[in-house]
Backbone as CSV, one residue per row, in Angstrom:
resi,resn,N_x,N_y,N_z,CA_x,CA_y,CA_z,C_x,C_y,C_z
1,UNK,-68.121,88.105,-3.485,-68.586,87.521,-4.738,-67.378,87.282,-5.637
2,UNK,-67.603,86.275,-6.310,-66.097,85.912,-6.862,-66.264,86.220,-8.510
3,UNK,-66.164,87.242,-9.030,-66.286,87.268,-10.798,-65.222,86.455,-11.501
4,UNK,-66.538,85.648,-12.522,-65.720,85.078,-13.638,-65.633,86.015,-15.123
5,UNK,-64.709,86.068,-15.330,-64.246,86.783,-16.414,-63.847,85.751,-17.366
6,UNK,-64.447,86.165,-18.705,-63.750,85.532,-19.860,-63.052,86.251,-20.794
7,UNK,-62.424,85.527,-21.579,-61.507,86.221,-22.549,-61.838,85.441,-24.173
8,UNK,-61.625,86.340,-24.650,-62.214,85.775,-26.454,-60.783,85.303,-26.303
9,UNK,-60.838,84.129,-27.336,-59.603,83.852,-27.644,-59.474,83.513,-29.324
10,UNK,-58.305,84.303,-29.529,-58.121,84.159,-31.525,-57.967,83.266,-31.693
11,UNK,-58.364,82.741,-32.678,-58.269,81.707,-33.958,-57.809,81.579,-34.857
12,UNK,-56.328,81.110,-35.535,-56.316,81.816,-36.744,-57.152,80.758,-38.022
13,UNK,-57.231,81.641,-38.986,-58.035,80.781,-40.141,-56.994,80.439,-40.605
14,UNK,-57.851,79.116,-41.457,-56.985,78.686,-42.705,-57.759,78.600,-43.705
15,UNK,-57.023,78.846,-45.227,-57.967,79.489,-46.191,-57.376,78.074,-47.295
16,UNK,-57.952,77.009,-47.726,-57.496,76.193,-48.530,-58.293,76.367,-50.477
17,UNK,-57.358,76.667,-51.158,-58.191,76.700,-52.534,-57.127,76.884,-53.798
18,UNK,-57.689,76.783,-54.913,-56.837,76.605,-55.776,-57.058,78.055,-56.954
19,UNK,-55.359,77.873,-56.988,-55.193,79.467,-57.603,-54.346,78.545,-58.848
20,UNK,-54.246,79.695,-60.366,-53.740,79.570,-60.919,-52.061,80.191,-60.904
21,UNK,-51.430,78.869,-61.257,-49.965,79.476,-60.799,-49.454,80.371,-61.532
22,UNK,-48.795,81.549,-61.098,-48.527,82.553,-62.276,-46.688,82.685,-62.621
23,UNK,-46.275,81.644,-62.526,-44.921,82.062,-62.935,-44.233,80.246,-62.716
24,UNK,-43.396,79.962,-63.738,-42.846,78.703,-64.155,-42.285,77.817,-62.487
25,UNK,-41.988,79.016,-61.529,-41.489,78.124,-60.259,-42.672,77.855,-59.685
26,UNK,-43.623,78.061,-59.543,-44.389,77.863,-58.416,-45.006,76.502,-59.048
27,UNK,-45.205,76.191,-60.550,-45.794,74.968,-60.931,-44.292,74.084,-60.329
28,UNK,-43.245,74.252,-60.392,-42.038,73.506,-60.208,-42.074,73.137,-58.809
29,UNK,-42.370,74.194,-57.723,-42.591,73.710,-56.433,-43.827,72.978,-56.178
30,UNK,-45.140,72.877,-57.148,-45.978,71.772,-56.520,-45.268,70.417,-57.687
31,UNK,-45.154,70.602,-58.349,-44.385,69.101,-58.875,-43.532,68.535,-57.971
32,UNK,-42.806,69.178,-57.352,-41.325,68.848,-56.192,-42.392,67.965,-54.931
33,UNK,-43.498,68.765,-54.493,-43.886,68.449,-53.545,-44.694,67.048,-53.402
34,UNK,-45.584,67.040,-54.647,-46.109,65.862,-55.203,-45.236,64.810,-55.359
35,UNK,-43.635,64.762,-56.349,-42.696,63.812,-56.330,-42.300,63.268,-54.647
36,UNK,-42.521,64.162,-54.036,-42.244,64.103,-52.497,-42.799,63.165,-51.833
37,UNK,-44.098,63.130,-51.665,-45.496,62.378,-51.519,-45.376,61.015,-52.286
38,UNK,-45.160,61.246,-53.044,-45.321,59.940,-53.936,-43.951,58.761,-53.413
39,UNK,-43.184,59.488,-53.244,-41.945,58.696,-52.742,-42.027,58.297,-51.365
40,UNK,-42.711,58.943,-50.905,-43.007,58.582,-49.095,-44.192,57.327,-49.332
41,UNK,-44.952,57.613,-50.144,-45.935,56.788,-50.317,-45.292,55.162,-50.563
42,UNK,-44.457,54.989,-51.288,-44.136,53.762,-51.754,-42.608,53.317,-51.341
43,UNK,-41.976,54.329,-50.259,-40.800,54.338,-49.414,-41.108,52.477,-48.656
44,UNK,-41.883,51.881,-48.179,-42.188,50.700,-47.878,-41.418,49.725,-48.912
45,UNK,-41.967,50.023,-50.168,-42.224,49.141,-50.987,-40.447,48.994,-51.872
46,UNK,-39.854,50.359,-51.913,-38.768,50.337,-51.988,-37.756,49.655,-51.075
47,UNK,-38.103,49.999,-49.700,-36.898,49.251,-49.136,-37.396,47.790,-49.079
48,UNK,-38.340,47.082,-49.576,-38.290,45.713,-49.835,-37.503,45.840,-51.296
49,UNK,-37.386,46.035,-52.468,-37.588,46.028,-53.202,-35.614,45.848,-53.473
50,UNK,-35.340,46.917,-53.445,-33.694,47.670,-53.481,-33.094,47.387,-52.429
51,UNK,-33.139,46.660,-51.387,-32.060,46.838,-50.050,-32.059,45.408,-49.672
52,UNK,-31.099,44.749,-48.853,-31.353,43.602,-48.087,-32.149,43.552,-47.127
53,UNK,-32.831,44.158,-47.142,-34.197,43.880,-45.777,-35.102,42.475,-46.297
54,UNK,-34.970,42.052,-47.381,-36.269,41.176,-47.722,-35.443,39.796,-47.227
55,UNK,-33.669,39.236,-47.829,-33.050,38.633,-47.065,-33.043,38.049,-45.589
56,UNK,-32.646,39.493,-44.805,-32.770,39.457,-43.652,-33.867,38.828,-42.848
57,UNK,-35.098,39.599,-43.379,-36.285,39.323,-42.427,-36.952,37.486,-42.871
58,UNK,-36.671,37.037,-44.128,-36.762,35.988,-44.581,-36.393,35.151,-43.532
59,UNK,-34.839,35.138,-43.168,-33.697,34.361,-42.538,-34.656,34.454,-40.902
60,UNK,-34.648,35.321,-40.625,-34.860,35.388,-39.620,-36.603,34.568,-39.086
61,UNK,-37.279,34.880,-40.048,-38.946,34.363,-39.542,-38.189,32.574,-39.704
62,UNK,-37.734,31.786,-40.948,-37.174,30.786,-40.552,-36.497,30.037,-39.638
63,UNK,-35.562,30.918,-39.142,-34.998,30.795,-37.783,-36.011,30.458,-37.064
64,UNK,-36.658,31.271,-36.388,-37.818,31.414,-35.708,-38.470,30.359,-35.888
65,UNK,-39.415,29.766,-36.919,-39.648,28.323,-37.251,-38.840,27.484,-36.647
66,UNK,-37.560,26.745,-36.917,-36.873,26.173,-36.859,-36.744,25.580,-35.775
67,UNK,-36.449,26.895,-34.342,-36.768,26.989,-32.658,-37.806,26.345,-32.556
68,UNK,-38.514,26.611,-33.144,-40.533,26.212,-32.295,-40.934,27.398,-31.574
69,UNK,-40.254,28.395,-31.537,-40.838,29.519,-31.020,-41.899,30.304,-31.910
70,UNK,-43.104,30.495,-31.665,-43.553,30.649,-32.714,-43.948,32.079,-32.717
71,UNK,-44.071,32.886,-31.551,-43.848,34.643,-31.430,-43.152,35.093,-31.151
72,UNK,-42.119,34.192,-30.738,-40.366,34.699,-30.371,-39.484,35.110,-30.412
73,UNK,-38.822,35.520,-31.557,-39.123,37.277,-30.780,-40.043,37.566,-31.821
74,UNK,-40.550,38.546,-31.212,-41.615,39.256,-31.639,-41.565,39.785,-33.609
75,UNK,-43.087,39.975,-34.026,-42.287,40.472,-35.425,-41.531,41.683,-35.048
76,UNK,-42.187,42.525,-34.247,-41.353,43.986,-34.118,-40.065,44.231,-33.856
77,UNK,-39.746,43.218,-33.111,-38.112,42.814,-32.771,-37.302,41.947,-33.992
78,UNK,-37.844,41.853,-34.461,-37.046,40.824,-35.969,-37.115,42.218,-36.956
79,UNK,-38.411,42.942,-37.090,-38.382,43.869,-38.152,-37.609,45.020,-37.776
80,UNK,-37.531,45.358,-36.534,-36.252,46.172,-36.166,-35.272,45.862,-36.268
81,UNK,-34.919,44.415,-36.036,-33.409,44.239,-36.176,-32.746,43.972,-38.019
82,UNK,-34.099,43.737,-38.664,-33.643,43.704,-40.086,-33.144,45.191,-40.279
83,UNK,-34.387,45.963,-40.054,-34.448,47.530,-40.586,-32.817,47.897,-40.499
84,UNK,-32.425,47.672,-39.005,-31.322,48.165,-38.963,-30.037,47.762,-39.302
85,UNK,-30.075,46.449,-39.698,-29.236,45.669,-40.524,-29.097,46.211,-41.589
86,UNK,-30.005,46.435,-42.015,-30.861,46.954,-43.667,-29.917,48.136,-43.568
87,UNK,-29.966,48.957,-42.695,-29.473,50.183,-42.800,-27.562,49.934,-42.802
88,UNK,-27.134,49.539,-42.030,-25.562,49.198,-41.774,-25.316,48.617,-43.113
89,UNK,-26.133,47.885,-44.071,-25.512,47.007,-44.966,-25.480,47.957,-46.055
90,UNK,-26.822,48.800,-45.614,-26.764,49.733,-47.529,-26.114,50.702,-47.071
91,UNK,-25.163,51.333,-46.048,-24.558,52.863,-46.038,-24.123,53.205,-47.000
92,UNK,-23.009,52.582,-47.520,-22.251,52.848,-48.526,-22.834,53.076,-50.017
93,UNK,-23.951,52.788,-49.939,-24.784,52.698,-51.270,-26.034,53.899,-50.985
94,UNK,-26.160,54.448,-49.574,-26.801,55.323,-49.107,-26.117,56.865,-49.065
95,UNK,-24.886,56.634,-48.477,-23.915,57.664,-48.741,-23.433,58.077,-49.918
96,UNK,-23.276,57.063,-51.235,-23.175,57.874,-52.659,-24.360,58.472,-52.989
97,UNK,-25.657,57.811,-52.679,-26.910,58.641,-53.665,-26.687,59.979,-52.949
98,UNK,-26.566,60.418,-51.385,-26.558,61.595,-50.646,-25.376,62.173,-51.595
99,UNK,-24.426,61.653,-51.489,-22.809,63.121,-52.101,-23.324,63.110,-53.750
100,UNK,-23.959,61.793,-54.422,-23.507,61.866,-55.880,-24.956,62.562,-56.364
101,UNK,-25.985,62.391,-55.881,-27.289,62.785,-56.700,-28.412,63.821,-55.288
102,UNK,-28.176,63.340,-54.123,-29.047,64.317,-53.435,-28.450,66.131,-53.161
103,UNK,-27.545,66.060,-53.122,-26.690,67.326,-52.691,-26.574,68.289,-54.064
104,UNK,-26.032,67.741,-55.171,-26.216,68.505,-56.289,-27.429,69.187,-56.758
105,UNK,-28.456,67.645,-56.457,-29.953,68.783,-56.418,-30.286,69.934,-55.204
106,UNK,-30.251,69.429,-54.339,-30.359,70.542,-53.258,-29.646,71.897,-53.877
107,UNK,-28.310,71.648,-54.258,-27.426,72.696,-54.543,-27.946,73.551,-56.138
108,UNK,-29.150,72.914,-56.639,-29.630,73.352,-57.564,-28.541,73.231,-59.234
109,UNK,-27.729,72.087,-58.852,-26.629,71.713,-59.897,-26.994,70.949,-60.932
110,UNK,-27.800,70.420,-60.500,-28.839,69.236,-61.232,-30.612,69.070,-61.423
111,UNK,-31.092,68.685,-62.444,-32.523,68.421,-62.794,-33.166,67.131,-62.140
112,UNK,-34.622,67.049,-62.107,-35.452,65.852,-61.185,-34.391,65.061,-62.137
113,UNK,-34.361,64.935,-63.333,-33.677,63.613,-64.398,-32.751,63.312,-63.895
114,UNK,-32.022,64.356,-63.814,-30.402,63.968,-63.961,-30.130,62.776,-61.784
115,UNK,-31.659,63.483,-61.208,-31.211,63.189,-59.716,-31.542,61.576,-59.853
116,UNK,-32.678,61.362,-60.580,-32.906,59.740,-60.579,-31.775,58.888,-61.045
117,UNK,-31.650,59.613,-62.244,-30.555,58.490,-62.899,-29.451,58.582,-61.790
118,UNK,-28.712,59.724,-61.383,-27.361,59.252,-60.184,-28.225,58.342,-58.652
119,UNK,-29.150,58.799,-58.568,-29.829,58.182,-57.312,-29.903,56.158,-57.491
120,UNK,-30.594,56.106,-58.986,-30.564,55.014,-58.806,-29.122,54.140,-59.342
121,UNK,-28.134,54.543,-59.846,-26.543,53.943,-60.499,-26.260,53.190,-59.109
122,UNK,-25.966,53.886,-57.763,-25.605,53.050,-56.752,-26.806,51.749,-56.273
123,UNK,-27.403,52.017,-56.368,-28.862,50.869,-56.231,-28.467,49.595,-57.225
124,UNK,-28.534,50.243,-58.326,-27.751,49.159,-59.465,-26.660,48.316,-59.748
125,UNK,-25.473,49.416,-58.832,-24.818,48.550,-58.631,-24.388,47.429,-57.756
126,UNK,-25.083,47.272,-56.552,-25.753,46.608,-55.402,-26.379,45.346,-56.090
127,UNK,-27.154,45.776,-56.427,-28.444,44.574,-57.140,-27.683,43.630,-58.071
128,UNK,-26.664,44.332,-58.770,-26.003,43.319,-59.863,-25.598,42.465,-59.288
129,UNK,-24.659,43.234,-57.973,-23.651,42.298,-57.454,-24.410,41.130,-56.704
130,UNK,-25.565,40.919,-56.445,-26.608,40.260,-55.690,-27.436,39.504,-56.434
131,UNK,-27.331,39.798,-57.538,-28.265,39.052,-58.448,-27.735,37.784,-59.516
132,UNK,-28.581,36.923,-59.543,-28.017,35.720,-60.014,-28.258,35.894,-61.930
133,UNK,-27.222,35.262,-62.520,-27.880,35.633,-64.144,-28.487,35.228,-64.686
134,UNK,-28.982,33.662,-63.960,-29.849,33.047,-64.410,-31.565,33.829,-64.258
135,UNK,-31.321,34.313,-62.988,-32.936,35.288,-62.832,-32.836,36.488,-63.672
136,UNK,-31.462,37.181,-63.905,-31.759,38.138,-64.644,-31.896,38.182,-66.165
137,UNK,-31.500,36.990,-66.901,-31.695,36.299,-68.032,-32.766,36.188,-68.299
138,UNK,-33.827,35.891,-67.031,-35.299,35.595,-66.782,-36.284,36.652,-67.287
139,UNK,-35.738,37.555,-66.465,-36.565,38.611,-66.964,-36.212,39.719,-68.228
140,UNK,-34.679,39.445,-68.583,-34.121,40.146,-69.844,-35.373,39.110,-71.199
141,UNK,-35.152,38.308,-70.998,-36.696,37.609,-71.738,-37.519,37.704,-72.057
142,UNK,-37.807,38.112,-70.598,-39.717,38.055,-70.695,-40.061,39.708,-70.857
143,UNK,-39.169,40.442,-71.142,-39.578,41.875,-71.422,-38.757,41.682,-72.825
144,UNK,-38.138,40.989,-73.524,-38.214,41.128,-74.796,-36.961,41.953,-74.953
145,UNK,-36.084,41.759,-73.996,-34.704,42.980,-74.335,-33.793,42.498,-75.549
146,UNK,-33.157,42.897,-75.491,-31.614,42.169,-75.879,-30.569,42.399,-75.277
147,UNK,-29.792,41.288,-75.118,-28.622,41.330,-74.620,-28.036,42.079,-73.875
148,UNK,-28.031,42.369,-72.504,-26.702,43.766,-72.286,-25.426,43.619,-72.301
149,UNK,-24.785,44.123,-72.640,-23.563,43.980,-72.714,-22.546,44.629,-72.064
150,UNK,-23.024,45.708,-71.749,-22.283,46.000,-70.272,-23.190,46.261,-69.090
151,UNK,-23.178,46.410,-67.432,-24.135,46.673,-66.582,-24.423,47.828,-66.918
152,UNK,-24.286,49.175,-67.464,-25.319,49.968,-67.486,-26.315,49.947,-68.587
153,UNK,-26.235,48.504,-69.614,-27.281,48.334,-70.777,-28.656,47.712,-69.914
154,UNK,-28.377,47.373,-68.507,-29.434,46.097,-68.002,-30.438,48.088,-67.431
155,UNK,-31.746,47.307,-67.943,-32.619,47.649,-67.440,-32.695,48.193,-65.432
156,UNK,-33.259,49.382,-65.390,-33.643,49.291,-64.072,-35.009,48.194,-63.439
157,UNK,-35.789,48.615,-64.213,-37.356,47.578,-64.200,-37.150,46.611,-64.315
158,UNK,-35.687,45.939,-65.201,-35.813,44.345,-65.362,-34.865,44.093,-64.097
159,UNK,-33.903,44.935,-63.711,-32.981,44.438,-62.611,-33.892,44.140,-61.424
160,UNK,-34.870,44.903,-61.086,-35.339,45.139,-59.944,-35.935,43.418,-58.831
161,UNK,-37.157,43.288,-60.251,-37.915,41.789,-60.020,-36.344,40.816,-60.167
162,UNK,-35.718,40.517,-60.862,-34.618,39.802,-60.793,-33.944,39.481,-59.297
163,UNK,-33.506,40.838,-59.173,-32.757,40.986,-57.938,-33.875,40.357,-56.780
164,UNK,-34.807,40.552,-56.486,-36.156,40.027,-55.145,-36.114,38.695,-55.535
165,UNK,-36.176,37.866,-56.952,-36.393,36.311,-56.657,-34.503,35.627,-56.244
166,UNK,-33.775,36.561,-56.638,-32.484,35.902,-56.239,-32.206,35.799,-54.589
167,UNK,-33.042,37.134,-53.935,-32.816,37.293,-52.454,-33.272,36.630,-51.729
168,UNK,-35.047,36.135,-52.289,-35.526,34.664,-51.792,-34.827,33.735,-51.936
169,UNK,-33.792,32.984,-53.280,-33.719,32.276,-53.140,-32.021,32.050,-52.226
170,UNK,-31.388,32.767,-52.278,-30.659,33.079,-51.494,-30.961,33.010,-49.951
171,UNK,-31.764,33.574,-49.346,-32.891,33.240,-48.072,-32.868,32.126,-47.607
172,UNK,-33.820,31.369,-48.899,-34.689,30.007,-48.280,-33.009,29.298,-48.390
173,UNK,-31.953,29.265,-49.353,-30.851,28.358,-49.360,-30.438,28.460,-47.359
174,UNK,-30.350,30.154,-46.894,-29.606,30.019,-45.709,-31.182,29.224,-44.297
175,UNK,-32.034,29.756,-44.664,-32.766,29.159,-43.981,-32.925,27.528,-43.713
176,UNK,-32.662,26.861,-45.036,-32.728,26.057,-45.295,-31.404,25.333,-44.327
177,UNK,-30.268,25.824,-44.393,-28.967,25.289,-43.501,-29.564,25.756,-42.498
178,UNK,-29.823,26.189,-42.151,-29.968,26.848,-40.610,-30.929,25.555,-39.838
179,UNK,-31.977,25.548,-40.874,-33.121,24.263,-40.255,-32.644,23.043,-40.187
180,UNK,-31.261,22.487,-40.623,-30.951,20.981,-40.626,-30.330,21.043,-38.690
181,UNK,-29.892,21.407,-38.110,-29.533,21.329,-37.008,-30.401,21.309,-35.783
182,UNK,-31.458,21.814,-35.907,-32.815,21.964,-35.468,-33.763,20.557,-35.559
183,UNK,-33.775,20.303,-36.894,-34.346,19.557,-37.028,-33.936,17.702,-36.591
184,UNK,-32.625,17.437,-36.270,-31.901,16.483,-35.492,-32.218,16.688,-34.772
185,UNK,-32.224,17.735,-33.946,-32.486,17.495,-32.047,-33.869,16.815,-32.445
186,UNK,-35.118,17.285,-33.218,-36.350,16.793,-33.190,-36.238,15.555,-33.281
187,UNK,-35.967,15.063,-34.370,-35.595,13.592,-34.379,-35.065,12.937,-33.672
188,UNK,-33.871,13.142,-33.194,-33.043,12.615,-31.932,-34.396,12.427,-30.822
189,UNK,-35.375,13.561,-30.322,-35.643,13.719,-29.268,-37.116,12.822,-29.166
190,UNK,-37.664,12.931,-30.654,-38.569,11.667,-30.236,-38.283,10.335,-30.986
191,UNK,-37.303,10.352,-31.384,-36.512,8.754,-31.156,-36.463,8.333,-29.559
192,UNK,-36.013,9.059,-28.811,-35.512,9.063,-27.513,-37.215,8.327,-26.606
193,UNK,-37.832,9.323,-27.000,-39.021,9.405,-26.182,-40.222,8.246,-26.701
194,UNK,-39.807,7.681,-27.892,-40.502,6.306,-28.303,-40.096,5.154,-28.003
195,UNK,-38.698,5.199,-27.690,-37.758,4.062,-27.246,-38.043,4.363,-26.406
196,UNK,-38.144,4.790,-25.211,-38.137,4.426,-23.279,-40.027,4.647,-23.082
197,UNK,-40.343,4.692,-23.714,-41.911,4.600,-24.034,-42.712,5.785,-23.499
198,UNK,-42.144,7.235,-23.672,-43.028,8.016,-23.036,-43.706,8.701,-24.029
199,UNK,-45.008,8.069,-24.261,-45.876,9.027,-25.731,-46.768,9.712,-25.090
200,UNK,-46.976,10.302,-24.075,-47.743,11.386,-23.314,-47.245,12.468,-23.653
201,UNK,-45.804,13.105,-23.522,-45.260,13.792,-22.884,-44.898,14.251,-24.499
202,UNK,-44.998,15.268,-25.485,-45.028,16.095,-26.788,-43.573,16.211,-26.673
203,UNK,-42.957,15.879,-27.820,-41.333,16.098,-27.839,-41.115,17.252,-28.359
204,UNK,-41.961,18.703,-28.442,-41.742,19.802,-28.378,-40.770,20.241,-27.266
205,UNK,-41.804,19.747,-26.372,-41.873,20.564,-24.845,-40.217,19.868,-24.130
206,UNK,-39.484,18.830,-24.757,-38.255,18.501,-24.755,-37.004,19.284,-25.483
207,UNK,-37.754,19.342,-26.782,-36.319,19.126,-27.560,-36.619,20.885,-27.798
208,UNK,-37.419,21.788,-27.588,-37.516,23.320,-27.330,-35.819,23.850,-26.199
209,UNK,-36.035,23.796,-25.294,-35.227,24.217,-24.481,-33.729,23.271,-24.549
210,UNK,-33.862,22.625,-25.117,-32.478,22.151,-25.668,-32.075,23.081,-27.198
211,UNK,-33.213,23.298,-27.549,-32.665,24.036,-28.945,-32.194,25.029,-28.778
212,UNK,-33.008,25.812,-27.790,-32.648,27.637,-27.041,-31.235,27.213,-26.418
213,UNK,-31.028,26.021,-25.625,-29.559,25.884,-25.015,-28.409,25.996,-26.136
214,UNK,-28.535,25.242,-27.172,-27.504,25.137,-28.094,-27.608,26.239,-28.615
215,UNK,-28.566,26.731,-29.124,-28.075,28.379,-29.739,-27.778,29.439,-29.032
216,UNK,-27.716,29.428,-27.971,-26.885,30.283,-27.085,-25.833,29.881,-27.200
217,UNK,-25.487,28.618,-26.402,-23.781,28.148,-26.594,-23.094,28.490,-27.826
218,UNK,-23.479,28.562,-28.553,-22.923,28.555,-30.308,-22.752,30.258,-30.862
219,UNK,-23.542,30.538,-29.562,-23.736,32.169,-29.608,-24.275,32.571,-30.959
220,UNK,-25.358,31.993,-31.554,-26.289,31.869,-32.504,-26.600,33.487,-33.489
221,UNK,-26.372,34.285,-32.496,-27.508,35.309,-33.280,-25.895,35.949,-33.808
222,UNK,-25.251,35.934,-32.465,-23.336,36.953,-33.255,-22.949,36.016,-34.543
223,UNK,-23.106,35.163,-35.238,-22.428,33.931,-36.129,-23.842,34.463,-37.059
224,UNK,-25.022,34.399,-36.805,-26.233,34.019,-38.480,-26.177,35.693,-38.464
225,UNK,-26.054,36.555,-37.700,-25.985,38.184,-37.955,-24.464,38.316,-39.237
226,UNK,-23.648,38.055,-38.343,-22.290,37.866,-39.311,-22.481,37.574,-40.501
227,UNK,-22.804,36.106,-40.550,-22.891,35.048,-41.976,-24.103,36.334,-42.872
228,UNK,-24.597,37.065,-42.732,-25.432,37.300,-43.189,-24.830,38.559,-44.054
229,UNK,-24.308,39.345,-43.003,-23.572,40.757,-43.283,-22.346,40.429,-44.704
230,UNK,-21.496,39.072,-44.410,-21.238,38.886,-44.861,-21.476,38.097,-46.665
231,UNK,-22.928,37.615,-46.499,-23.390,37.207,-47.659,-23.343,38.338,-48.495
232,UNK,-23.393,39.511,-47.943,-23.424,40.231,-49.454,-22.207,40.680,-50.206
233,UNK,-22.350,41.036,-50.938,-20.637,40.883,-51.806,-20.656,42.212,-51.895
């Protein structure tokens, strides 16, 4: 006879509820944790916002247009290759907030205040250099400022929107070059195909694999990756 034997097996509980905090740190550690949350929450919205990722991925879905490829590469492969663009382009602006404002707090040298204001100075100074004055004039305006007179008088809130319509338009300008070369082969190709009379045959399905040929030869992606790295000042 073959006995089955069982075994209890523990559980541990978990006990979730709300206590009153009895001493000034423990309200300080759920504030920390909440600021925590909240920043993960809108971590998306920042790196559109503050970084060249909005540039990048712009340039690139145009590109993409331009080809006739129309899932080519994939978004996941364009949004990876921004992300990580994104990342190589902001180090240096990533590496001061870490030495100038994350480490002092860790090290307990500094207040939540004192970490924003050093966290965001390198962000700021990025954005200036990127931002056109005519957009930031725009919005020094329409919030009613006055004048700055040196870059640390300009607003963070007004730099921010400023800086995103300069990166579009910065974008659509390179997109915009990028599409005139593209757009000749099209023309060229059903010029071609109206003159020897073949209107069956979609001058996609022609002037496509001539476009993929030339941007290889030209070695396309090492040159608009470059031009790009290099757009920022």
């Amino acid at each position: 006879m073959i006995g089955l034997s069982f075994y209890a097996i523990t559980l541990p509980t978990i006990n979730i509820g709300f206590q009153t905090a009895k001493t000034p740190e423990q309200v300080s550690t759920i504030l920390q944790v909440l600021i925590l949350l909240t920043i993960l929450s809108i971590a998306p919205a920042l790196l559109l916002m503050l970084t060249s990722f909005t540039r990048l991925i712009v340039v690139f879905s145009i590109l993409r247009h331009a080809i006739g490829t129309q899932q080519t590469p994939p978004n996941q492969v364009l949004i990876s290759l921004a992300l990580f663009l994104t990342f190589f382009i902001m180090s240096p602006t990533f590496k001061k907030v870490y030495e100038n404002a994350l480490i002092p707090y860790l090290d307990k040298q500094i207040d939540e205040k004192q970490l924003f204001e050093r966290a965001q100075r390198p962000f700021k100074e990025f954005m200036l250099r990127n931002t056109r004055e005519k957009d930031l004039a725009l919005f020094i305006k329409l919030r009613g400022e006055k004048r700055p007179l040196t870059p640390d008088d300009v607003s963070f809130f007004t730099l921010v929107p400023a800086f995103m319509i300069s990166e579009l338009k910065t974008a659509f300008q390179i997109g915009f070059l990028l599409y005139i070369p593209f757009l000749i082969i099209d023309v060229v190709v059903s010029s071609v195909l109206i003159s020897i009379g073949v209107l069956m045959l979609p001058p996609m399905m022609i002037s496509l694999p001539i476009k993929l040929l030339l941007f290889v030869l030209v070695d396309g992606w090492n040159l608009l990756v470059m031009s790009l790295v290099k757009s920022f000042h």
